[in-house]
C-alpha positions in Angstrom: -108.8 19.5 11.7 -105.9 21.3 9.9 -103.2 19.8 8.8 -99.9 22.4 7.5 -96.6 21.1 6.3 -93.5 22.4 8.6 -91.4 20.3 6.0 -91.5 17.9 3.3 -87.7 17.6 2.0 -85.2 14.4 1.8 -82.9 17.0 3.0 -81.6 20.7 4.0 -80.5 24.0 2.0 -81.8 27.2 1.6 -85.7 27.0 2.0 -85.5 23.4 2.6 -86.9 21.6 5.8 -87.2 17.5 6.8 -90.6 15.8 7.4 -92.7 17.8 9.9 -96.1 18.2 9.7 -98.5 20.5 12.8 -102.1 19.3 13.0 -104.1 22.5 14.3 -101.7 24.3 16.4 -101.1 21.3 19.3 -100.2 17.7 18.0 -97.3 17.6 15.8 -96.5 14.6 13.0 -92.9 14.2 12.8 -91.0 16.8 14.1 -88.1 18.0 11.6 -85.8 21.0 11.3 -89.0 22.9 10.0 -90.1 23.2 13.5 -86.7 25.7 13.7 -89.3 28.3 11.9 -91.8 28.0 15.2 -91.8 30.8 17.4 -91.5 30.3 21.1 -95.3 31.1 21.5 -95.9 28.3 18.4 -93.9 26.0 20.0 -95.1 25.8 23.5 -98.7 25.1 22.2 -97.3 21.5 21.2 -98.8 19.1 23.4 -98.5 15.7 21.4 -95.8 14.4 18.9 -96.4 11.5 16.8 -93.2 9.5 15.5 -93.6 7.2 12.4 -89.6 6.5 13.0 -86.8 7.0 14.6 -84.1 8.9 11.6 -82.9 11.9 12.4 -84.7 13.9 10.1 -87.7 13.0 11.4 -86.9 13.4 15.1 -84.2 16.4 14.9 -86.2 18.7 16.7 -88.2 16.6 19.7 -85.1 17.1 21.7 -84.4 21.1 21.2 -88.2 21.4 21.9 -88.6 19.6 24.8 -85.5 21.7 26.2 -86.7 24.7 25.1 -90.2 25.2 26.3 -89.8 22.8 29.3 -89.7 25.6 32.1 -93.0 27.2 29.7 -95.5 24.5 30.5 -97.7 23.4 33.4 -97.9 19.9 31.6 -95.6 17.3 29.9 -95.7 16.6 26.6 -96.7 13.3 25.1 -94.5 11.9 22.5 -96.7 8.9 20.7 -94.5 6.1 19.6 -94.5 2.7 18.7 -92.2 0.4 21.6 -89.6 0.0 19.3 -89.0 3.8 18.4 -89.2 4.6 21.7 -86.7 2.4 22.9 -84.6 3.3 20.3 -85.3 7.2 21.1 -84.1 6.3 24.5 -81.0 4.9 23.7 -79.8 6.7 21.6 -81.1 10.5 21.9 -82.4 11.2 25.7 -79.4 9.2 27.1 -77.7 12.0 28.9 -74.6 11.5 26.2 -76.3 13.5 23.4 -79.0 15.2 25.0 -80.5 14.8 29.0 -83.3 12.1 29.4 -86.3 14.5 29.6 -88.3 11.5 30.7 -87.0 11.4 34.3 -86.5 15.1 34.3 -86.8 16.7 36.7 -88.1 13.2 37.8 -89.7 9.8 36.7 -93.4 10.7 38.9 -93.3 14.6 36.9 -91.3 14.1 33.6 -91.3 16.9 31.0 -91.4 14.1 28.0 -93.7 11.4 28.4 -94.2 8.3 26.2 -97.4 7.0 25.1 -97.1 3.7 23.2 -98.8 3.4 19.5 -99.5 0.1 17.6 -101.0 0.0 13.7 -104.4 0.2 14.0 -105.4 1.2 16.8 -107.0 5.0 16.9 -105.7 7.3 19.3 -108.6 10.2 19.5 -107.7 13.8 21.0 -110.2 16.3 21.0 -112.5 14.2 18.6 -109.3 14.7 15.9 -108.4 10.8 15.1 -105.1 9.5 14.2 -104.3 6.0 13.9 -101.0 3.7 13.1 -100.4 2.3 9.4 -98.3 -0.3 8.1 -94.9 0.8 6.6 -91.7 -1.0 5.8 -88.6 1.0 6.1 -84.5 -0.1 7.7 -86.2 0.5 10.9 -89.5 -0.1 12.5 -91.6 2.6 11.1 -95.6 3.9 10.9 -97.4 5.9 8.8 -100.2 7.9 9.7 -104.1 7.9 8.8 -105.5 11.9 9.9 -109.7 11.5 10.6 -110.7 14.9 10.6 -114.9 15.9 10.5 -115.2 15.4 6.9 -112.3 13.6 5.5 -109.4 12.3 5.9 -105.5 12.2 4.7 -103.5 9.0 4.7 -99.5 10.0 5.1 -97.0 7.1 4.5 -94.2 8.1 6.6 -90.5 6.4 5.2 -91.7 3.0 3.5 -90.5 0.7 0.3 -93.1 -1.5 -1.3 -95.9 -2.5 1.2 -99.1 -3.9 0.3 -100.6 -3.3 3.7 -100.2 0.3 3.7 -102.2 0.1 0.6 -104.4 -2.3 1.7 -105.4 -0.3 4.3 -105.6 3.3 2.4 -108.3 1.1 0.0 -110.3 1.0 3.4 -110.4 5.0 3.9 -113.9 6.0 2.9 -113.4 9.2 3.1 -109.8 9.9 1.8 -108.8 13.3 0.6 -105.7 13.5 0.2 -102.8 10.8 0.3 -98.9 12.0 1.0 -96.7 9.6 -0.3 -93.0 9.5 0.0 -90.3 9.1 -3.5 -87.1 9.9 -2.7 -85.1 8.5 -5.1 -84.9 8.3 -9.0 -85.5 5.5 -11.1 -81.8 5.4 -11.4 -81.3 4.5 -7.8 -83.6 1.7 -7.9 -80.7 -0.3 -5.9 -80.2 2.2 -3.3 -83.6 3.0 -3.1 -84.1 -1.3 -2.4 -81.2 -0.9 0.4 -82.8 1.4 2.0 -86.3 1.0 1.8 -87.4 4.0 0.4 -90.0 5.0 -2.8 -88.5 5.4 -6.5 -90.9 6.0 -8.9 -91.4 2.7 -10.4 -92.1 1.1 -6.5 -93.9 3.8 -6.0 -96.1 3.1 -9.2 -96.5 0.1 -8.5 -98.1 0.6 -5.2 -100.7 3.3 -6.8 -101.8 0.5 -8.8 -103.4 -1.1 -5.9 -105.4 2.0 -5.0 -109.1 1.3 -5.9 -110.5 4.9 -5.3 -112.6 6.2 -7.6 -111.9 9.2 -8.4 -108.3 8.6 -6.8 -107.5 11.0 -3.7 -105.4 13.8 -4.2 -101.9 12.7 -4.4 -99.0 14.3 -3.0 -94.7 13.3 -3.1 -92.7 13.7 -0.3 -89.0 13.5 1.0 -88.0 13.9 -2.4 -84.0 14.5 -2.3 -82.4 17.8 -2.7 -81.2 18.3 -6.4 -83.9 15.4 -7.9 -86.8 16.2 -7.4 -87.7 17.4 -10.8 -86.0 14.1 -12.1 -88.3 12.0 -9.7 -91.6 14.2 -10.8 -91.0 13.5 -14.1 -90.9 10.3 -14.1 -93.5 10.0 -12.2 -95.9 11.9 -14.2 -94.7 10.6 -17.4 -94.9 7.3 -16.0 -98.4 7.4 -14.6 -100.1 10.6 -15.7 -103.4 9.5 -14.2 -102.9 9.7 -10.9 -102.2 13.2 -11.6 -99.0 13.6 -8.6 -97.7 16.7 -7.3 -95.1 17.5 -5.3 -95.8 18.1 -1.5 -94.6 21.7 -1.0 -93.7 23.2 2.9 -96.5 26.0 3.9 -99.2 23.8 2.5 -102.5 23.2 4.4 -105.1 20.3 4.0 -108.4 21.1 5.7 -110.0 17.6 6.6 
């Protein structure tokens, strides 16, 4: 199982792309303007897209795929989301105002875009690759995601705030690798970071805390906002030196 980054920004510019991540070359984690560097032979591999949420930056690209490689494909592609990102996907995406409703297209019996409903902990298994549902607690109903490859795994947080349950459940992970963990604020924004739901260092620290691996699994910051992301590293690492952080960087590739 091999996980690459498409895109690990809070935002755009220059060399900069929003959450995205392609497991192998078929399922897809979050589909964000990084997918814009696919070519069309890339892009009509992807069978499977698993939402943790419904923002933008998240979902940018799950409509410009589906319309792209529609004609391409012999079979539809399965978006995984929970009930309430797919409702909120319908309503406000595939609604035929800001893009056609690729789920009834060219009809409800043969769609091109077809939903498959998620729920936190339950494991959904394709082609022996496992990825299950975790607790996160972000504006809007939200997931993150736990990747069971052959010989380890990588626990990836999605858009959350303070949640013991994600971290409850990342303490359960025999076999974790590698965890990707979203800041994307400064310490600074500690209000705006509250408002809306998101990581600054000192929630974040907070939350590391409860880890009991030992060692600790390789930890990685994501959706870290354009222009701060030295300022949030910083403080993280001069904060918390032990758990030894890095910044998530696009191109990278986690073999699990």
């Amino acid at each position: 199982m091999r996980v690459k980054v498409l895109g690990c920004s809070g935002g755009i510019g220059g060399g900069l792309r929003t959450t995205g991540f392609v497991v192998d070359d078929d399922i897809l984690i979050d589909a964000g303007t990084g997918l814009s560097d696919f070519s069309i032979e890339q892009l009509v591999k992807v069978d499977h897209i698993f939402v943790t949420h419904s923002h933008l930056d998240h979902i940018a690209f799950i409509p410009l795929l589906v319309d792209t490689v529609f004609g391409m494909r012999d079979a539809p592609i399965s978006l995984h989301a929970t009930k309430e990102t797919w409702t909120i996907l319908k309503e406000h995406i595939f609604n035929w105002k800001i893009w056609p409703d690729f789920s009834v297209i060219p009809h409800e019996g043969n769609p091109f875009l077809v939903w498959e409903e998620i729920t936190v902990g339950i494991t959904k298994v394709i082609k022996n690759r496992k990825i299950t549902p975790i607790p996160a607690n972000h504006v809007v109903p939200a997931v993150g995601f736990h990747l069971e490859g052959e010989h380890s795994s990588m626990v990836f947080s999605g858009d959350t705030t303070t949640c013991d349950a994600l971290w409850h459940y990342a303490n359960q992970v025999k076999n974790l690798k590698s965890l990707i963990v979203e800041t994307a604020f400064s310490n600074a924004e500690l209000s705006l970071a509250e408002l809306s739901k998101h990581f600054c260092p000192s929630l974040l620290i907070d939350g590391l805390k409860q880890l009991n691996h030992k060692p600790n699994p390789a930890i990685y910051i994501t959706h870290l906002k354009p222009g701060e992301g030295e300022l949030i590293m910083h403080e993280i690492e001069r904060d918390a030196p032990e758990f030894n952080a890095r910044a998530l960087a696009n191109g990278q590739v986690f073999d699990l």
